[in-house]
C-alpha positions as CSV (number, residue, x, y, z in Angstrom):
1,X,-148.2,-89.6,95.7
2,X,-149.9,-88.1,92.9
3,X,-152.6,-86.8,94.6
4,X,-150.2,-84.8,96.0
5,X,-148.7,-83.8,92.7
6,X,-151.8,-82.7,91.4
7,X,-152.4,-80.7,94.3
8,X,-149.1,-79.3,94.5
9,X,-149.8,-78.2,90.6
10,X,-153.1,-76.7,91.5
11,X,-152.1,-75.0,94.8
12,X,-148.8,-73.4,92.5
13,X,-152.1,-71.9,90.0
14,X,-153.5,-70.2,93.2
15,X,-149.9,-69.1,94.3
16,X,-149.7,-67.2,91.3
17,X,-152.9,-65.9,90.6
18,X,-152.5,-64.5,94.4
19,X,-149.3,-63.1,94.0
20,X,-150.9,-60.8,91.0
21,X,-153.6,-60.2,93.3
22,X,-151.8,-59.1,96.5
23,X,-154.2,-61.7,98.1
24,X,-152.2,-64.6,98.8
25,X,-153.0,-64.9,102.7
26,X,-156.6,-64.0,101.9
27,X,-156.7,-67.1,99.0
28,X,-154.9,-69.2,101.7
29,X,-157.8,-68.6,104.7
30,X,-160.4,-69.1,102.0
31,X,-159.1,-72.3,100.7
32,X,-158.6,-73.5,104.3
33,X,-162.7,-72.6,104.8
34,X,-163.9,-74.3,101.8
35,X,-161.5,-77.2,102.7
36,X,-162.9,-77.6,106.1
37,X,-166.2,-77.0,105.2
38,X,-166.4,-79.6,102.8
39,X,-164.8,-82.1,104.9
40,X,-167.4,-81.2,107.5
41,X,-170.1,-81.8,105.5
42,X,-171.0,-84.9,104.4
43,X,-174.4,-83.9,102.0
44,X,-172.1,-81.8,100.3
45,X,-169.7,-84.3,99.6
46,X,-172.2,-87.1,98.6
47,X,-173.3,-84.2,95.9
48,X,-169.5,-83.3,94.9
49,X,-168.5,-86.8,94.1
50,X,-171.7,-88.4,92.7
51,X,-171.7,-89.3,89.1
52,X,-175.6,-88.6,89.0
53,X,-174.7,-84.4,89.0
54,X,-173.2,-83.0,86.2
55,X,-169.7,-81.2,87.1
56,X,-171.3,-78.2,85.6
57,X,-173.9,-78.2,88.4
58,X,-171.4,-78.9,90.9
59,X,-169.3,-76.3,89.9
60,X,-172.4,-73.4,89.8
61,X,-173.1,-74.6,93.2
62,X,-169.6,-74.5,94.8
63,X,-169.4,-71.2,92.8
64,X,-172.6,-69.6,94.8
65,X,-171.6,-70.9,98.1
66,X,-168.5,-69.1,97.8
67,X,-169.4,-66.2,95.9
68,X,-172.2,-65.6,99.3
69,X,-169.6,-65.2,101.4
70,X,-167.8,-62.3,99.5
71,X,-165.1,-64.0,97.8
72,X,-163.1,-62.4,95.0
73,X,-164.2,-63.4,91.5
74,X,-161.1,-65.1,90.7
75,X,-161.1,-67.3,93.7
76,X,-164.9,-68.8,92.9
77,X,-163.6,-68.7,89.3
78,X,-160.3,-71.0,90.4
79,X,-162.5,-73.1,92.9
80,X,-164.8,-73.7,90.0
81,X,-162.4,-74.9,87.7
82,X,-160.9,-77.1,90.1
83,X,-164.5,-78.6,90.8
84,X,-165.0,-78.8,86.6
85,X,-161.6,-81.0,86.2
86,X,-163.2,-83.3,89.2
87,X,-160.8,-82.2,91.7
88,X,-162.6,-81.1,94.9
89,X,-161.4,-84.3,96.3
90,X,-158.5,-82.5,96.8
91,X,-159.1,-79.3,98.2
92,X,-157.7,-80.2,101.7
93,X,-154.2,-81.0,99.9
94,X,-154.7,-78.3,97.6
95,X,-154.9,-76.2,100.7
96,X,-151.7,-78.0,102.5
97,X,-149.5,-77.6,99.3
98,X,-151.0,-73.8,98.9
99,X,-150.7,-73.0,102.8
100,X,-146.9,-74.6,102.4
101,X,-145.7,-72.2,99.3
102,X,-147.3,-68.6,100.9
103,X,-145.0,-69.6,104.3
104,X,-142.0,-70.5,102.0
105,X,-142.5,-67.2,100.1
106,X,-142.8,-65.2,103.6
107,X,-140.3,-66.7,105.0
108,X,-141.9,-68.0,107.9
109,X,-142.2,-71.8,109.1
110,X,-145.0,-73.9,110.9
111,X,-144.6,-75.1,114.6
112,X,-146.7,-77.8,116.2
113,X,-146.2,-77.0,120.1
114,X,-147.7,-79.5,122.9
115,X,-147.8,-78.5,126.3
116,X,-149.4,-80.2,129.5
117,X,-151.6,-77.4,130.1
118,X,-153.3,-74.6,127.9
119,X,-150.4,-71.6,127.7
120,X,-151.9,-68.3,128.6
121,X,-150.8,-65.3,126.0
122,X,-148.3,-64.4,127.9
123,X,-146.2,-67.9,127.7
124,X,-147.3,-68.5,124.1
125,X,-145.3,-65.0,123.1
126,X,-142.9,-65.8,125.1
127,X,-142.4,-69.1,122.8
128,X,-143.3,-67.8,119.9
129,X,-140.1,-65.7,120.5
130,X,-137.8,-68.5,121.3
131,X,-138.4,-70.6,118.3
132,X,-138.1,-67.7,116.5
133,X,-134.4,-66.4,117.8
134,X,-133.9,-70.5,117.4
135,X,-134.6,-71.3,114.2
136,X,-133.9,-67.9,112.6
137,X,-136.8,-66.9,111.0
138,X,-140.8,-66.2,111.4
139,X,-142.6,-68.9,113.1
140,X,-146.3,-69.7,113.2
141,X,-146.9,-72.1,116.4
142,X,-150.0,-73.6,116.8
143,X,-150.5,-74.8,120.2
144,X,-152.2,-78.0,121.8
145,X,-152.4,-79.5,125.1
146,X,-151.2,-83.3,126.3
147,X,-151.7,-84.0,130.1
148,X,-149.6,-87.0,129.2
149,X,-146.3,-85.2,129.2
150,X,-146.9,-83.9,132.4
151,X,-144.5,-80.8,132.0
152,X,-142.3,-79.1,130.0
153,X,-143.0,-78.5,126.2
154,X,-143.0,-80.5,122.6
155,X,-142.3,-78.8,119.1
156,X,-142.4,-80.3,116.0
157,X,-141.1,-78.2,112.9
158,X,-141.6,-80.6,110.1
159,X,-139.6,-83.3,110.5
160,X,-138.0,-82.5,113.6
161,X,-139.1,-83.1,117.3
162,X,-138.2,-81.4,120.1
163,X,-139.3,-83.3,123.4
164,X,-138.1,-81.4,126.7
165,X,-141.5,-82.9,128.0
166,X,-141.2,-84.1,131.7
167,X,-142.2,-87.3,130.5
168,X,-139.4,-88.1,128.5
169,X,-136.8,-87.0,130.9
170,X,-138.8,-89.8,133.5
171,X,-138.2,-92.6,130.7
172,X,-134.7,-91.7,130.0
173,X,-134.0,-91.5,134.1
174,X,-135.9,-95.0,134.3
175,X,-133.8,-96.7,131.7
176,X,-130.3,-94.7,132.7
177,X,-131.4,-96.5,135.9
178,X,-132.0,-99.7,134.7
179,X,-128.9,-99.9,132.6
180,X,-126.6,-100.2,136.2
């Protein structure tokens, strides 16, 4: 739990050096990137947590990497202090918490949606607009498929679930059935 604290704290310093900057959604994709690429990589970690490199060499090096890729100054200059304080453990929470506050601010939401087979554009708008005329606001779905539900579709919006899957309605008809 206080990972996620610290995280939370750092994420809130990128918030608002983004919202100066007019770049929040930028930050957010670049924080993703670095987050993925570090969890992808596991050289890069072995040098980011070894006790052997000083943190000042870690952070020149994370600073480079991003700086190649045409990063705003600021950005390197937050990822490096993050790396100095011996936080880059953290950068996939860091990106959660961050990801989290730019939705909140833009009043949109996150929607994990399962279906049996891959949706073609036309069916992913289409849902897309129904979650957003049901929940009210903007919604962000990302999509995944599960051959296991057979039909029909699952959405999760944070703590909720939605299962209109043609698997579930099978298991409610077998125990409705059972139950006489």
């Amino acid at each position: 739990m206080a990972g996620s604290a610290v995280a939370t704290n750092y994420a809130e310093a990128l918030f608002a050096l983004g919202s100066k900057s007019g770049r929040l959604e930028e930050y957010g994709r670049l924080l993703e990137a670095t987050a993925a690429a570090l969890a992808a990589s596991p050289e890069v970690q072995s040098v980011l947590v070894s006790p052997r490199v000083a943190k000042t060499a870690k952070s020149e090096l994370v600073g480079r990497a991003i700086a190649r890729i045409g990063a705003p100054r600021e950005f390197v200059l937050y990822l490096q202090a993050v790396v100095k304080r011996g936080r880059q453990a953290l950068f996939g929470d860091i990106a959660a918490a961050y990801g989290e506050l730019v939705d909140r601010s833009l009043g949109r939401i996150r929607a994990s949606v399962t279906l049996a087979r891959t949706p073609d554009a036309a069916i992913e708008s289409s849902i897309r607009s129904a979650l957003a005329t049901q929940l009210g606001t903007n919604v962000l779905p990302t999509f995944a498929v599960d051959a296991e539900i057979l039909g029909g579709v699952v959405v999760r919006v944070g703590d909720r679930v939605y299962d209109g899957s043609v698997k579930r309605k099978l298991v409610r008809l077998k125990r409705s059935l059972l139950a006489r």
